[in-house]
N, C-alpha and C positions, 0 to 999 in steps of 0.2 A: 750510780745505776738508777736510783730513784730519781735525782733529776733529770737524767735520758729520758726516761719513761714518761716522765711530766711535761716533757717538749713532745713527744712522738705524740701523742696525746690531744695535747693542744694543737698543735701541725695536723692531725687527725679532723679534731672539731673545723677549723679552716676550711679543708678542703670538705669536708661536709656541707660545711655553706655554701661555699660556691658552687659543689654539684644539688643540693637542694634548688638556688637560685637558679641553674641552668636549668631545671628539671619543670619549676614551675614557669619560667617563660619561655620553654619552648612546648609546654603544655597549652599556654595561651593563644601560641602561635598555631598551634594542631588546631585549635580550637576555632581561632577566630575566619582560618583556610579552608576548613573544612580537610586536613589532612591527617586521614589515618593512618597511614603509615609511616611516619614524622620517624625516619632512624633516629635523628639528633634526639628526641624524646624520649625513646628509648633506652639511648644509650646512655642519657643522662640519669635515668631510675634507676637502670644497673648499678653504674660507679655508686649511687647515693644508696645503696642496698648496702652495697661488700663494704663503705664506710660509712655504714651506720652498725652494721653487727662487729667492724675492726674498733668502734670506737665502743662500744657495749664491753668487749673482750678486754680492752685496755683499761678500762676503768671498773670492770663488774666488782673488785674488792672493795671498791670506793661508795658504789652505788648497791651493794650487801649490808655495808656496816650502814648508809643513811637509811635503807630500810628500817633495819636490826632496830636502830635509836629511836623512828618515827615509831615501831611498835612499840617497845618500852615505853618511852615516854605518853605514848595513849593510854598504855594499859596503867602505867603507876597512878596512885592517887594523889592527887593536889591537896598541898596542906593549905588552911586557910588564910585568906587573905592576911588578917590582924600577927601570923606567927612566922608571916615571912622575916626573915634577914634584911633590914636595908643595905643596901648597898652603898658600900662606900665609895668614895672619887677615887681614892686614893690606891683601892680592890682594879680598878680596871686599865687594863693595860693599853699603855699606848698605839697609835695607830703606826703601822711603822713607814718609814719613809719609801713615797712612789718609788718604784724601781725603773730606770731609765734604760735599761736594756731592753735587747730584741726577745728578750725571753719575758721582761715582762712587760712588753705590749700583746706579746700572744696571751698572756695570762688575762689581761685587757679583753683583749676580745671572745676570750673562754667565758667571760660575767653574763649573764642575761641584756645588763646595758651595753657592753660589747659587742655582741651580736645583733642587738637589734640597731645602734648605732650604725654597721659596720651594712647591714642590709639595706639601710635607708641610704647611705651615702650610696651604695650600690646601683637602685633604684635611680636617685639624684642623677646618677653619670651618666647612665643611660638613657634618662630624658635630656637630658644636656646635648648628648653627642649625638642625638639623633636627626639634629640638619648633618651632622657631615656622616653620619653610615653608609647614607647613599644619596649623594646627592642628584634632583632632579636635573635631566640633562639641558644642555642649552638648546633650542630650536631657533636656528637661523633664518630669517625670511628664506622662501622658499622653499624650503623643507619638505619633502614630501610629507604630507603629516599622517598616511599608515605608520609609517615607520615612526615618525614622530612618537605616536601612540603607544605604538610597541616596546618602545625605551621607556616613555612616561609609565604604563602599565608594570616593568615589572617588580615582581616582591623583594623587598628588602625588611633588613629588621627596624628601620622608619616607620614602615608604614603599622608596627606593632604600636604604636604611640598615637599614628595619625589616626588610624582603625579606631580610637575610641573616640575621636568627634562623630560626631551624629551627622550621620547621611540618610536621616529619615528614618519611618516605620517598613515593618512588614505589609503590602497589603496583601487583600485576599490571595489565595492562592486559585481560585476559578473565577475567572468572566462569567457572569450571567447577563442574559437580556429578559429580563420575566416579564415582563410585556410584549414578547410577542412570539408569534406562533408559532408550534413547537412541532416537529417530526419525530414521531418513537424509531428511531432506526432497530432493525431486526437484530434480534443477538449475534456476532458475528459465528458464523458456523468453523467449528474445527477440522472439517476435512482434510485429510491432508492433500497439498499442490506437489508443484516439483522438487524436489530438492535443494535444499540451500546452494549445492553446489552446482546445479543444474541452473539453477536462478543467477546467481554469480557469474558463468558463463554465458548467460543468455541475456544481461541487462546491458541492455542499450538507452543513450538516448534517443527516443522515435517520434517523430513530427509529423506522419503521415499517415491522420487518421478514418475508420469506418467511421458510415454513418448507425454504426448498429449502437445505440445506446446503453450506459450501464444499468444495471438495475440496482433496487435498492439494498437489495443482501451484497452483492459485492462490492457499492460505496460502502456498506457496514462493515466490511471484512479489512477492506484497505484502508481506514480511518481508524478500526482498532487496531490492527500490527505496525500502523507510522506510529502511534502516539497514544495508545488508547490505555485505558489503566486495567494491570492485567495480573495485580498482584498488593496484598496487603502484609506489610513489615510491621511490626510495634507499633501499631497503629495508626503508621504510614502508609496511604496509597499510590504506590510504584505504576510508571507507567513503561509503555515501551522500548523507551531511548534511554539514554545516560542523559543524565542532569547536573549541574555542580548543588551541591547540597540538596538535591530533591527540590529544588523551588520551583521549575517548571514556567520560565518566563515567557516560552513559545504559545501564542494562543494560533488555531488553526480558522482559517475561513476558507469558503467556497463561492468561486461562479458557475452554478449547475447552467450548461446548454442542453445536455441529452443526456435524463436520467429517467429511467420507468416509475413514474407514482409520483411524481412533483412534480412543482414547474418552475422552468428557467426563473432564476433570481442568484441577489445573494443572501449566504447562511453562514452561521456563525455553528463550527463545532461545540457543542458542551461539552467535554470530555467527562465531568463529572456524573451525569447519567446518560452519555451516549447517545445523544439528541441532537437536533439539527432547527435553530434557532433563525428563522426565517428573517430579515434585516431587509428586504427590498424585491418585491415581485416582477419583473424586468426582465425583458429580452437582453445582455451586457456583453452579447458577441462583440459587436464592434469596439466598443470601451475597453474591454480586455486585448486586444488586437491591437489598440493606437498605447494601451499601457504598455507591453511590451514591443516599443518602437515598430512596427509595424509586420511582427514577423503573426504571416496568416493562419497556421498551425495552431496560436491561442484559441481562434473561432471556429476552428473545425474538431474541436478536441469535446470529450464530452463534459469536462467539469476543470477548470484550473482551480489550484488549491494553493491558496496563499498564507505566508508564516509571517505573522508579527511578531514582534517583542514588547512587552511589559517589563522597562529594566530594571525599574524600581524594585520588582520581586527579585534583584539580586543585587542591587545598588546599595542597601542596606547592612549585606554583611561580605560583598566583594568590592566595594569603592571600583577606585579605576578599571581591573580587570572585569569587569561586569560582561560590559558590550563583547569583551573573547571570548567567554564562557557561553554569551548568547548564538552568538554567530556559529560557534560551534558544535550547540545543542542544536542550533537549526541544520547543520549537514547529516549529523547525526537522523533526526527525522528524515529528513531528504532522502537519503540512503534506505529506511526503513519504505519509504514509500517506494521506491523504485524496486525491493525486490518483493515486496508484497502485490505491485503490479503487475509483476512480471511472472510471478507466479501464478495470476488466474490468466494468463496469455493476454494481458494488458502491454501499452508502450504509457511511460512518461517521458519529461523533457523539462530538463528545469534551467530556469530562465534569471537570470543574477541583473540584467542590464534590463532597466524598465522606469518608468516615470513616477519617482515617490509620492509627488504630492497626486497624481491623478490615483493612484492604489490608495495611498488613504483616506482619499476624501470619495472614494467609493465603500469603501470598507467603514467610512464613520471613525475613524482614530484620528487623533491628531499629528502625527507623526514627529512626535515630543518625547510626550511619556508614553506614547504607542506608536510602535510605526513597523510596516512591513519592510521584513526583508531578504524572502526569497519568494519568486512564483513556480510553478510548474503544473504543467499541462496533462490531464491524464486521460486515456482513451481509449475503445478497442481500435484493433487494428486489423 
């Protein structure tokens, strides 16, 4: 019975390990994705819970009497050095011979060198086997390469290994242009519009615009419900859309045609104090009209409003999947601007098919590590 116990025991420690080990790399994995609700994480604490109090329960007589002894032995008094006993060769008993059984390799790995042995080969196999987890797929000439990308991009537990090479720093998290000249836009007013679900039903995309101009409270209305920041977390600045990790790679620009209190140029959104960063004082109707392949609705519209990407602010801690995460934070926006349009009786129109290098080399980005990409046209109607 006592050597039952001594195997369930050790069979106990085991599986402790491994759910310990599962628990801390899929805790890295939560971590490194940004994924809070990681079940496998979860469920890994659990199992390492109920066999961590089944192996407490197993052994508590064991780990009673090492108390017991650690206290006694503090509390008794040490005789001095000169009145010890030498100890003879002859007093200490032999080591007894390895046991070559499967009970004592578990006893093996019960040892402190056992376990941390037993951990590191663990580690070891795992970096080993992580070209073949998942290996990257072949691309054939011709290849569509969206798709291409889509296979390239997704997660595997590879990429838990590959994730620690360095793919750069954080940068800032806001564009500034502080050299040049600033617009305070008006705090956006909370009035309420129509209904989320009144809006929902009523957005369209609309191309056929008045010539009544916007004013400057309702660019500040529609600028702060696409993207604008409208909320503070632990010390986080949240803004209007979803983001993958809060990092916020979309910067926002403008070609103002017909807005009351400026004039025709392009601007650069600050999101950080809600301002409106002058970049180029210019009539840019036609520019915007030949950018989106010639559709004339850019130039009759009162301001188009264009999304770049900064992917670096997410290249750092999403590798491959970056550019999904941006592309997606930009419909997200998109979305957010057509029904905050649509809500003061505004029409948008958003435009996917347009001339990159003429949009960033209007916009000033290199379209590298900045580049647009989406437009849409915003207007009364």
């Amino acid at each position: 019975m006592k050597r039952l116990r001594h195997d369930v025991s050790v069979a106990v420690s085991i599986m402790l390990l491994i759910a310990a080990t599962a628990a801390i790399l899929t805790g890295i994995i939560a971590d490194l994705w940004h994924l809070t609700g990681f079940v496998y994480h979860t469920y890994a604490g659990y199992i390492m819970a109920v066999l961590a109090i089944v192996h407490v329960a197993l052994n508590w007589s064991r780990m009673a009497r090492y108390v017991r002894f650690r206290l006694m032995r503090s509390a008794a008094p040490r005789p001095p050095t000169h009145t010890r006993a030498a100890v003879r060769p002859s007093t200490i008993s032999p080591r007894p011979p390895a046991n070559r059984s499967t009970t004592g390799m578990l006893h093996a790995l019960h040892t402190r060198r056992g376990f941390l042995g037993a951990l590191a080969g663990l580690l070891a196999g795992a970096a080993i086997g992580r070209s073949t987890v998942r290996a990257r797929p072949d691309v054939p000439f011709g290849t569509d390469l969206g798709v291409a990308y889509h296979q390239w991009s997704k997660p595997g537990i590879s990429d838990l290994f590959g994730a620690v090479a360095s793919w750069g720093t954080q940068p800032p998290l806001y564009k500034t242009y502080p050299d040049a000249p600033r617009i305070v836009l008006p705090p956006p007013d909370d009035r309420p519009g129509i209904t989320l679900e009144e809006a929902v039903q009523k957005r369209r995309s609309v191309r056929a615009y008045s010539d009544e101009p916007l004013t400057l409270a309702e660019l500040s209305r529609v600028l702060f419900f696409t993207g604008g920041i409208n909320t503070e977390r632990f010390g986080a600045k949240l803004r209007a859309a979803p983001s993958a990790g809060a990092l916020y790679p979309i910067e926002t620009y403008l070609a103002v045609h017909r807005v009351t209190g400026i004039q025709p140029g392009v601007y650069h959104y600050t999101v950080a104090d809600h301002t409106l960063a002058l970049l180029r004082e210019a009539n840019v109707r036609s520019e915007t009209v030949r950018q989106g392949l010639m559709q004339s609705f850019l130039g009759t519209c009162g301001v188009v409003v264009y999304f770049t990407v900064i992917l670096q602010r997410l290249r750092w801690r999403y590798q491959e999947r970056s550019y999904r995460y941006a592309l997606l934070e930009a419909g997200h926006l998109a979305q957010n601007l057509y029904l905050a349009a649509t809500s003061l009786g505004m029409g948008v129109c958003a435009v996917g098919a347009f001339l990159d290098d003429e949009v960033n080399a209007m916009l000033g980005v290199d379209g590298e590590q900045e580049a647009a990409v989406y437009m849409l046209s915003v207007g009364k109607t």
